[in-house]
C-alpha positions as CSV (number, residue, x, y, z in Angstrom):
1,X,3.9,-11.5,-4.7
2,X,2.2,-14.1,-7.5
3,X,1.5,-12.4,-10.6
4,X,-2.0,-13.3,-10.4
5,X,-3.9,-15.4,-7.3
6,X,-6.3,-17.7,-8.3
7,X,-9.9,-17.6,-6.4
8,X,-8.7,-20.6,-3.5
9,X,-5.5,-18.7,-2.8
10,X,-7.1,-15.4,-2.0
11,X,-9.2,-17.1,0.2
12,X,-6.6,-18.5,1.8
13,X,-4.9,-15.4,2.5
14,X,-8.0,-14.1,3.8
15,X,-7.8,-16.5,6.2
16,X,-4.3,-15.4,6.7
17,X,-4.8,-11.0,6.1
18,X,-3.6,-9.6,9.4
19,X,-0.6,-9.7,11.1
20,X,2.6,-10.4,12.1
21,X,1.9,-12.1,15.1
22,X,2.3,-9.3,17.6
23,X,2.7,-9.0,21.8
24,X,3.2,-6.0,24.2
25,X,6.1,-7.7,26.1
26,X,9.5,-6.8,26.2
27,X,12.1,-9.0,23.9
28,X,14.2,-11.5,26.0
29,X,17.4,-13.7,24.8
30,X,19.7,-12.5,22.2
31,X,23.5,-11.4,22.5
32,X,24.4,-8.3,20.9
33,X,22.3,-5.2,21.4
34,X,20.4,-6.6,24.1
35,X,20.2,-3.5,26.2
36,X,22.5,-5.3,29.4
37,X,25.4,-4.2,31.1
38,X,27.3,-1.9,29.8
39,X,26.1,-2.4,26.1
40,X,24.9,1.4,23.9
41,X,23.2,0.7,20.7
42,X,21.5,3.6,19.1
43,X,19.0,1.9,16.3
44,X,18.2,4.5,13.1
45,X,14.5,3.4,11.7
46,X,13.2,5.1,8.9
47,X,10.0,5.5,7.2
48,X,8.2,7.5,5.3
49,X,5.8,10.3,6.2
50,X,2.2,9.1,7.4
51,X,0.9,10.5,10.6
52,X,-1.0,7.7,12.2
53,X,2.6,5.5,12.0
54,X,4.9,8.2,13.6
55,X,2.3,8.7,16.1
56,X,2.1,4.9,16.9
57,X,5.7,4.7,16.6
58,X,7.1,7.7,19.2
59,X,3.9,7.6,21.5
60,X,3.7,4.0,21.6
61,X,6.3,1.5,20.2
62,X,9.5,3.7,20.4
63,X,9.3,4.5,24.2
64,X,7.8,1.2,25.4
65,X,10.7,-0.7,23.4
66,X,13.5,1.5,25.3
67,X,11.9,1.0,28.4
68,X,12.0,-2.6,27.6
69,X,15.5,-2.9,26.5
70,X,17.7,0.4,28.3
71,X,20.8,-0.3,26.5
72,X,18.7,0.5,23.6
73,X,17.6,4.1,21.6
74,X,15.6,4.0,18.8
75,X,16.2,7.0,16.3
76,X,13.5,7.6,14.0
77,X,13.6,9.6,10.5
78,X,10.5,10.0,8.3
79,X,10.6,11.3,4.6
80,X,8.2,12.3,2.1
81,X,6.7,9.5,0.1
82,X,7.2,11.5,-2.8
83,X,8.5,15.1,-3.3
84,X,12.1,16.4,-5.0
85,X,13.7,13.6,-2.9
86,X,11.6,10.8,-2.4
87,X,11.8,8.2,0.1
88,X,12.0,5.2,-2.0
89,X,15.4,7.0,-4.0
90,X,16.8,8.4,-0.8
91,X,16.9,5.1,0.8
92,X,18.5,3.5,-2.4
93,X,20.9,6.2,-2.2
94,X,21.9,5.6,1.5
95,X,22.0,1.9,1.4
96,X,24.0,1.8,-2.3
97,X,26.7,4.0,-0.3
98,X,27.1,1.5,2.3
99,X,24.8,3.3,4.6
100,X,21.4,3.6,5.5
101,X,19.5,2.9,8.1
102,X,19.6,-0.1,10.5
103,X,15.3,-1.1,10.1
104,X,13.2,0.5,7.9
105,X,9.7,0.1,6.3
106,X,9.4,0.3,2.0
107,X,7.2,-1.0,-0.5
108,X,7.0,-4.9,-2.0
109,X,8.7,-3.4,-5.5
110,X,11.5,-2.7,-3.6
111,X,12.2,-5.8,-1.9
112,X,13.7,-8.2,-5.2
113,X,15.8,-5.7,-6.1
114,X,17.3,-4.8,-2.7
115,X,17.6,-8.4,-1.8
116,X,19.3,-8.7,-5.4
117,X,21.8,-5.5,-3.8
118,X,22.5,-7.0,-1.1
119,X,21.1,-4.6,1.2
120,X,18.8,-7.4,3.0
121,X,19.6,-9.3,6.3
122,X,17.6,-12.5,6.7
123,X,14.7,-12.8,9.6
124,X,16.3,-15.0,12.6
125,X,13.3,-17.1,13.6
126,X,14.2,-17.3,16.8
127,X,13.7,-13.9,17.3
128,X,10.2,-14.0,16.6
129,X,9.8,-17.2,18.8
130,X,10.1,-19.6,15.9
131,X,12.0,-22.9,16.0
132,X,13.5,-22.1,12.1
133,X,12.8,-20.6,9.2
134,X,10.1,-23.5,7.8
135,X,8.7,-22.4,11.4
136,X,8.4,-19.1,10.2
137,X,7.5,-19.2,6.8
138,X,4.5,-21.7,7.7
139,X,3.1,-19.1,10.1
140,X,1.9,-17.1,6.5
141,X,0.1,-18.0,3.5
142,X,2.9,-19.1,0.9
143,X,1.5,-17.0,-1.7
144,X,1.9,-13.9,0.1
145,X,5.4,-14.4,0.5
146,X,6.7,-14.3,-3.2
147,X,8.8,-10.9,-2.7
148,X,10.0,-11.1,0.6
149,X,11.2,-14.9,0.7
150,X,14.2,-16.3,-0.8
151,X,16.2,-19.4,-0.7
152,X,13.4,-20.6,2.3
153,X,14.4,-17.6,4.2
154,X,12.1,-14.8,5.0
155,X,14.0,-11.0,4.3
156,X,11.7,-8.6,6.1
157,X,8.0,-8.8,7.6
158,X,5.0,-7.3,6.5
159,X,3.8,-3.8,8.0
160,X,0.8,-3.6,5.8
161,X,-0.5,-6.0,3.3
162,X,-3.0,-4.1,0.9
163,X,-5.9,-3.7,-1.9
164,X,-8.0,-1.0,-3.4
165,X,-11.7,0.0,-2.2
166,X,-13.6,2.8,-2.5
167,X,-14.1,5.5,0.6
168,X,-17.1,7.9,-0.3
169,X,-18.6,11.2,1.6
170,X,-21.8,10.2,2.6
171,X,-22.8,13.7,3.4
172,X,-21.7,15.1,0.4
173,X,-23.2,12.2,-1.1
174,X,-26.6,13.2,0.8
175,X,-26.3,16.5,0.2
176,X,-26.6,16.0,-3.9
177,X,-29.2,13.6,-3.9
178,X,-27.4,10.7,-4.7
179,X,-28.4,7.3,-3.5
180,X,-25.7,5.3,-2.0
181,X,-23.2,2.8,-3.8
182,X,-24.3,-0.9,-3.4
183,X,-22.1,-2.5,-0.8
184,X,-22.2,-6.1,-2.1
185,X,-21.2,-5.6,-5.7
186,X,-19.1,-2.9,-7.7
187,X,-20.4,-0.3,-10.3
188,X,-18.6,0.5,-13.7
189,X,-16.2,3.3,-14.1
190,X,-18.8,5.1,-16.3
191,X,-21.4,5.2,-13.4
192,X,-18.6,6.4,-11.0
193,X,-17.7,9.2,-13.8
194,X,-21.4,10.2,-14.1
195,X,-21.8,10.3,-10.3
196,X,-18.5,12.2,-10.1
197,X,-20.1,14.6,-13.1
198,X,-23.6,15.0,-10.9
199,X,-21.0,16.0,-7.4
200,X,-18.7,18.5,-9.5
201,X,-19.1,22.0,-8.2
202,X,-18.1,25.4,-9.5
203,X,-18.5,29.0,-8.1
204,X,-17.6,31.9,-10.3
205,X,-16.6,29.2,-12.5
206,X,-13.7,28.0,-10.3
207,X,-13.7,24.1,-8.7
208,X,-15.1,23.7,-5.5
209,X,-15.5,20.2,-5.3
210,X,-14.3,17.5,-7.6
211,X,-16.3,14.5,-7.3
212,X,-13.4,11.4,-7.8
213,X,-10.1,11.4,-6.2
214,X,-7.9,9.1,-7.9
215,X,-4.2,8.7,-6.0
216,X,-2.0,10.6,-8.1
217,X,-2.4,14.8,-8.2
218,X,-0.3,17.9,-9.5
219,X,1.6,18.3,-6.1
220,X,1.2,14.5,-5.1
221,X,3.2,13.0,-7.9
222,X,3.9,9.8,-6.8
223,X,4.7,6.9,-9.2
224,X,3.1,4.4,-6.8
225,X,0.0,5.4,-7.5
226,X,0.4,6.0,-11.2
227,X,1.0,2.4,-11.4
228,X,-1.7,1.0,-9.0
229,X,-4.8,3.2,-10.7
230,X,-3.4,2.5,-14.5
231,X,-2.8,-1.1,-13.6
232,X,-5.9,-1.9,-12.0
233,X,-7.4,-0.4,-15.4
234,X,-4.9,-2.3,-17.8
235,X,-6.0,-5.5,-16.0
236,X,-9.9,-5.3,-16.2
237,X,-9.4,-4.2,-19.4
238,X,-7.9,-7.8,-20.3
239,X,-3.8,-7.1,-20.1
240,X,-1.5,-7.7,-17.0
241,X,1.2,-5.9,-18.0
242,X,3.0,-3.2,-20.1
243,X,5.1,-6.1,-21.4
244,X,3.5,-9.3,-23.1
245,X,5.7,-12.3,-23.5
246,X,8.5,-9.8,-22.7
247,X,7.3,-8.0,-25.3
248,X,6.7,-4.2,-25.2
249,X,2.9,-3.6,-25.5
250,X,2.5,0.1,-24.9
251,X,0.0,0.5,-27.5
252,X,-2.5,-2.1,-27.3
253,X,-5.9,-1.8,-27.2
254,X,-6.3,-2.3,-23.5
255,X,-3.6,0.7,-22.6
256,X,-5.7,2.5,-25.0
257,X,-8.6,1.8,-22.8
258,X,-7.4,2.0,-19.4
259,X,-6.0,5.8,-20.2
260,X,-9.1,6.8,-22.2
261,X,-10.7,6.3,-18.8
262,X,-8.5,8.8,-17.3
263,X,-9.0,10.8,-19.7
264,X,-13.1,11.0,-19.5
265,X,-12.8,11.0,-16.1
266,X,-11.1,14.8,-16.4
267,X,-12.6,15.7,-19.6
268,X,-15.6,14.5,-20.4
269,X,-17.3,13.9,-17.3
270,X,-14.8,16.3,-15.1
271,X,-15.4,13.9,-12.3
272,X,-11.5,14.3,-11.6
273,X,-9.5,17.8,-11.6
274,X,-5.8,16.8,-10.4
275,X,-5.2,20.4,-10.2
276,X,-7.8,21.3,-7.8
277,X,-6.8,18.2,-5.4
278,X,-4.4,19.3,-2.4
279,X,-3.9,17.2,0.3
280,X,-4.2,13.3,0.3
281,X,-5.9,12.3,3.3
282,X,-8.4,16.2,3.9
283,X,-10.2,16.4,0.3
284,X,-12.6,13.6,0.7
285,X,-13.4,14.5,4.5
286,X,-13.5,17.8,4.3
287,X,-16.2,17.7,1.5
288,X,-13.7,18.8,-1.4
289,X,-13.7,15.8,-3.3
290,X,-16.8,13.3,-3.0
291,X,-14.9,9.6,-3.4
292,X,-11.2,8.2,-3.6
293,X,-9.6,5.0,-4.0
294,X,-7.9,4.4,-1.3
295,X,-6.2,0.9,1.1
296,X,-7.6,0.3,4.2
297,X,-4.9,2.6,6.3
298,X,-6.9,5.9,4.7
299,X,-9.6,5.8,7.4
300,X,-7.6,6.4,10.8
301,X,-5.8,9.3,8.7
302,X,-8.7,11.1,7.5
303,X,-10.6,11.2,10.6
304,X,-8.0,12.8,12.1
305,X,-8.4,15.7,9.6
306,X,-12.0,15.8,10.1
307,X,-13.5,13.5,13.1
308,X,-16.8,14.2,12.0
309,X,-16.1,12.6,8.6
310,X,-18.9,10.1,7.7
311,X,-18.3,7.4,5.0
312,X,-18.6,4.3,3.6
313,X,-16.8,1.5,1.7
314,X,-17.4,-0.1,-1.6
315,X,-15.8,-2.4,-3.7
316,X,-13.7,-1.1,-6.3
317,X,-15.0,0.0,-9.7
318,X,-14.8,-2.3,-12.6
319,X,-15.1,-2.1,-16.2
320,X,-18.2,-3.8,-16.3
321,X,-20.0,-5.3,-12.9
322,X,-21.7,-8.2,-15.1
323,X,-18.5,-9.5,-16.1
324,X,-16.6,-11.5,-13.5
325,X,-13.6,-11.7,-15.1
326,X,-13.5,-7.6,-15.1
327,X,-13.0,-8.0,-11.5
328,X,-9.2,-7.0,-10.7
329,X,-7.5,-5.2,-8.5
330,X,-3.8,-4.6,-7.4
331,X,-2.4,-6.0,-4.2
332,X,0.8,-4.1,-2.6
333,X,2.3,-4.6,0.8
334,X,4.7,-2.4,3.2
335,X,7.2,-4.3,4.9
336,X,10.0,-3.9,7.7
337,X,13.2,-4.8,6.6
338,X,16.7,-4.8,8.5
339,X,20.3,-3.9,6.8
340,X,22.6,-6.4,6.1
341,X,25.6,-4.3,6.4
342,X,25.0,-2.9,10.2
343,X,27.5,-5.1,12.7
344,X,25.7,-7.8,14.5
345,X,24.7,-5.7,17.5
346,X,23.2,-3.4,15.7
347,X,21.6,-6.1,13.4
348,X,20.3,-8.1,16.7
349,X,18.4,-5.2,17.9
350,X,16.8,-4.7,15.1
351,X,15.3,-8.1,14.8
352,X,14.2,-7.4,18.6
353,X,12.7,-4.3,17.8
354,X,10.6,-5.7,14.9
355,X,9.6,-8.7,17.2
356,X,8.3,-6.4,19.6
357,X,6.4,-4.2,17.4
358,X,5.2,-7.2,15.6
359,X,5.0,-10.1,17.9
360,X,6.3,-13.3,18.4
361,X,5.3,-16.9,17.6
362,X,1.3,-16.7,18.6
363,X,1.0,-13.6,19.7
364,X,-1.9,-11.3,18.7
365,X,-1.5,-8.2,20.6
366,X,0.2,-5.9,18.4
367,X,-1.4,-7.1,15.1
368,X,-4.6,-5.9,16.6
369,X,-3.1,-2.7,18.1
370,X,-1.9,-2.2,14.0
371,X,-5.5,-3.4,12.6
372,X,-7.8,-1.7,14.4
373,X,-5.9,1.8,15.0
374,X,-3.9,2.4,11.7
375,X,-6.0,-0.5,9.3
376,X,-2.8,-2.3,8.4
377,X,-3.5,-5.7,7.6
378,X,-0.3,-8.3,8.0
379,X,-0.9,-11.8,6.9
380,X,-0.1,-14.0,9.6
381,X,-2.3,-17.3,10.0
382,X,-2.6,-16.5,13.6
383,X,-4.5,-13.0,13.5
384,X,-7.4,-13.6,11.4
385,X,-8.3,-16.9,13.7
386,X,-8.3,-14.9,17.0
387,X,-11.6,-13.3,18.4
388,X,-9.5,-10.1,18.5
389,X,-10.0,-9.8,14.8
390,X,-13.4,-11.0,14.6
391,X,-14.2,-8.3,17.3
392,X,-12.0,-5.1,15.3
393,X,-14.1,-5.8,11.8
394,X,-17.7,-5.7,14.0
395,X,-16.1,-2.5,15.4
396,X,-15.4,-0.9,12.0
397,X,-17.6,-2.9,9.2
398,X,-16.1,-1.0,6.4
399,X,-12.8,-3.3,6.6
400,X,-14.8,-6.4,5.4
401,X,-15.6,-4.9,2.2
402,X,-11.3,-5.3,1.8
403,X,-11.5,-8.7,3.0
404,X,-14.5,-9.6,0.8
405,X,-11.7,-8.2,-2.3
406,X,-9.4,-10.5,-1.6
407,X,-12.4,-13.3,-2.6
408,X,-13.9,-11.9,-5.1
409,X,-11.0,-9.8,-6.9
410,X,-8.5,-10.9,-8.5
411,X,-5.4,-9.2,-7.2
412,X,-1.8,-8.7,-8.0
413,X,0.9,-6.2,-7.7
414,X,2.0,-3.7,-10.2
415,X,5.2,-5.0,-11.8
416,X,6.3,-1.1,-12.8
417,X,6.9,1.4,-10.4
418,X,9.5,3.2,-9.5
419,X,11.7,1.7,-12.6
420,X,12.1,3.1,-15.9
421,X,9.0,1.4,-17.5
422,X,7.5,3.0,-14.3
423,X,8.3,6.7,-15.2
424,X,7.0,5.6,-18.8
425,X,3.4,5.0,-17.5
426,X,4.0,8.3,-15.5
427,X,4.4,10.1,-18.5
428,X,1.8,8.3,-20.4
429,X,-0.8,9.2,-17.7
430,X,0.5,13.0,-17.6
431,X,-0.1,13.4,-21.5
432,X,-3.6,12.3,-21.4
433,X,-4.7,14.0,-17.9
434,X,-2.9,17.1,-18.1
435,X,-2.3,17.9,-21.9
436,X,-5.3,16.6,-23.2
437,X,-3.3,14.0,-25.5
438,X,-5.1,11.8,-27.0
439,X,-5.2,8.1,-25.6
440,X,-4.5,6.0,-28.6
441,X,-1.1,9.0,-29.4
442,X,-0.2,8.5,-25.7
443,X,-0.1,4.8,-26.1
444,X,2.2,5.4,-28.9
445,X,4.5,7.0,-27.0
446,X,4.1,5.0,-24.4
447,X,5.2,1.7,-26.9
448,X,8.4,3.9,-28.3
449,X,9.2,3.9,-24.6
450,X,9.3,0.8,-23.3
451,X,10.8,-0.4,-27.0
452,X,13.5,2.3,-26.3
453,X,14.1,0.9,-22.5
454,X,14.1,-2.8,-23.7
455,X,16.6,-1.8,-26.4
């Protein structure tokens, strides 16, 4: 992913947010793995744990695929996202042995450094029903293809490509009194603290409901969204990154801003108790927490915790809404990758699997099937043209205000995550959220940090 996308090239991806061109049918051609004569080939997949994708995956996908291809089993593994053993360091630690599975999903920050491992196999283009890979690469946006192409070759395709909006109760929301959020524009992170403060609630002085939901808790402790919140802050705040020039800056002023907002969102407004959040996708639904920051995929997950769940979708908070240039946001995508170091039979079936769930050269089918029943948004040029798109976003308006973020927003991925300068932020966040450290000392450590990381 870019660093940064200029106005003209998120519109173009907007033209271009949807899908890996997608089809129902079963995979044809091919040598190894096929699924003919005599041929066994038992495909691992792994992913990690989010309901609406195993569902779609063993009710749907999994069985129509081996009914397509009977030479072919698919054997599916899900982990925790984050936990003891997460899934992003299990997987590292399968494929570094010269294991792991033969097709899995992971994160963009993974994909540089395991194509740098050599853990990678490239996409064959005629797979997917393209003539080669300029075929292929031309069927996306060339700016949304900065992690997973190398050397002109594409190295996985895109499950879900991803920004930030805001999902609110509109009961709860009701309920207190308070008028809804404009749809068309954001508000600042103080009005969201004040309306967080206003939807608090207490009973025998213990937290009933919280009002703001950022995505990182006390038993949901997952560096991914460390990064995402803090960097979303660091950037309208004026920084990109924890590292200027290649120069630590842990401890600049805009660090110093983005966690002081953390820190009045728990403290001095107690919009946010991390402590009294449990469960990712029930809070907000079930009335426990009031708002949340969340991608487009949060919707099918929290209805299935509470069907009745009524919301809506506004742009993002910002530092100040009367300042364009406060408008950022991160961008993230999920993408399917294959293993380089399965033999080819194995390594052909993957490619057909990933061509059937996703689709082949102008196909729409499946990219639909992934947009309007799970909300994942893959970039191919062909989707966002086709009246099947244009028909998913009347069904469920709230996706627009996503699309609308990739005009008006400037987005960009985190560059820290799961690395060392990662776990810094981590630890920076945790001072200032759960010990009550002060911002500008947090930054401080924060700076020794990185200083000792780069040293």
């Amino acid at each position: 992913m870019p660093r940064h996308w200029s106005k003209p090239i998120a519109a173009t991806i907007v033209l271009a947010v949807a899908a890996a061109t997608m089809s129902g049918c079963g995979l044809n051609g091919g040598n190894a793995g096929s699924g003919s004569g005599n041929d066994k080939v038992q495909l691992t997949l792994w992913t990690h744990e989010f309901a609406p994708l195993q569902d779609a995956m063993t009710k749907k996908w999994i069985p129509e695929f081996e009914k397509a291809n009977p030479g072919v089993t698919v054997k599916m593994t899900s982990v925790p996202l984050a936990g003891a053993v997460s899934y992003d360091s299990k997987l590292l630690s399968s494929l570094s042995s010269g294991g792991g599975p033969d097709v899995w999903d992971m994160g963009s920050w993974n994909f540089p450094k395991f194509k740098e491992s050599g853990f990678l196999d490239s996409v064959d283009p005629k797979t997917f029903g393209y003539a080669d890979d300029a075929d292929l690469l031309g069927a996306y946006d060339k700016s949304s293809l900065k992690e997973l192409s190398y050397d002109n070759k594409l190295y996985g395709m895109f499950s879900e490509f991803d920004t930030l909006a805001t999902y609110y109760n509109t009961d709860v929301f009701a309920q207190a009194g308070i008028p809804d959020l404009p749809a068309d524009k954001p508000v600042s992170w103080d009005q969201i603290g004040e309306i967080g403060q206003k939807l608090r609630q207490e009973k025998d002085g213990a937290v009933t409901r919280t009002g703001y939901q950022f995505g990182f808790f006390a038993n949901f402790k997952d560096a991914q969204w460390y990064s995402q919140n803090f960097y979303t802050l660091l950037r309208q705040y004026g920084q990109d990154d924890v590292y200027v020039d290649g120069k630590p800056a842990g401890d600049t002023a805009a660090v110093k801003n983005a966690l002081q907002v953390f820190s009045d969102f728990v403290y001095k407004y107690k919009a946010y108790d991390p402590t009294f959040l449990n469960n990712w996708f029930a809070d907000v639904p079930q009335g426990r927490a009031a708002m949340v920051s969340a991608g487009t995929w949060y919707a099918g997950a929290a209805l299935a915790q509470n069907p009745d769940f009524k919301f809506k979708v506004v742009p993002n908070p910002v530092v100040n809404p009367d300042d364009k240039s406060t408008y950022k946001d991160i961008s993230y995508f999920w993408g399917w990758a294959t293993n380089a170091k399965s033999d080819d039979a194995h390594k052909a079936a993957a490619q057909k699997f990933l061509a059937f769930i996703l689709g082949k050269k102008g196909e729409t089918a499946q990219a639909d099937y992934w947009f309007s029943k799970l909300g994942y948004l893959q970039p191919s040029k062909a989707y966002l043209a086709s009246d099947d798109f244009k028909a998913a976003v009347t069904k469920a308006p709230y996706l627009q205000t996503f699309i609308d973020a990739l005009k008006n927003y400037q987005v960009s991925p985190p560059q820290h995550v799961y690395d060392e300068a990662g776990s810094a932020i981590v630890a920076a966040v945790d001072a200032v959220v759960y010990n009550h450290t002060a911002p500008d000392q947090a930054a401080a450590e924060l700076q020794a940090a990185l200083e000792r990381i780069k040293n």
